[in-house]
C-alpha positions, -999 to 999 in steps of 0.1 A, spaced: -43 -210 541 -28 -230 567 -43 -254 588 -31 -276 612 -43 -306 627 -34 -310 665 -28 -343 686 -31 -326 719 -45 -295 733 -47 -283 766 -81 -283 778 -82 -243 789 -99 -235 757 -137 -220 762 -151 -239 736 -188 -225 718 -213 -238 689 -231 -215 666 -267 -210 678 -276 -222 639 -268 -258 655 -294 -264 672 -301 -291 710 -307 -320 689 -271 -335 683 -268 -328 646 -236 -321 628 -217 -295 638 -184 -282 649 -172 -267 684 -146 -238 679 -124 -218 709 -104 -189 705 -66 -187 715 -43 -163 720 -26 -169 683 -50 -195 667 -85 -211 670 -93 -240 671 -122 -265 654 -135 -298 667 -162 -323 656 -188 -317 682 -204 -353 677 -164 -369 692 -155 -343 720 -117 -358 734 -117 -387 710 -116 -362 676 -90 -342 661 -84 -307 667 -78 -282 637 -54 -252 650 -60 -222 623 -40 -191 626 -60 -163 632 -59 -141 603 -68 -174 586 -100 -175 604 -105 -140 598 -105 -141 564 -121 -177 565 -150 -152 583 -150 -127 557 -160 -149 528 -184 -162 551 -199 -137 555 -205 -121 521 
């Protein structure tokens, strides 16, 4: 698996939280879809936190075993 961490990323991503997380500021990540990758952020340090990019087939097979 390959996973990058990004410095910069334009901000036209749609970024979402899993409805697990909950309205109370816990931990949890944000993730957006691109058009080859998606990417993961710390929700707790939104512009001041790194970025993972993950290729897509990563993710879907990241998906998969979380699933079963």
């Amino acid at each position: 698996m390959s996973v990058e961490r990004v410095a910069e990323i334009g901000d036209g991503l749609h970024w979402f939280k899993s409805s697990y997380s909950g309205s109370d500021g816990g931990d949890c990540v944000e993730v957006a879809a691109g058009v080859d990758a998606v990417y993961v952020r710390d929700s707790k340090v939104v512009g001041a936190g790194p970025v993972l990019r993950i290729g897509r087939g990563e993710w879907a097979s990241f998906v998969a075993l979380a699933m079963e």
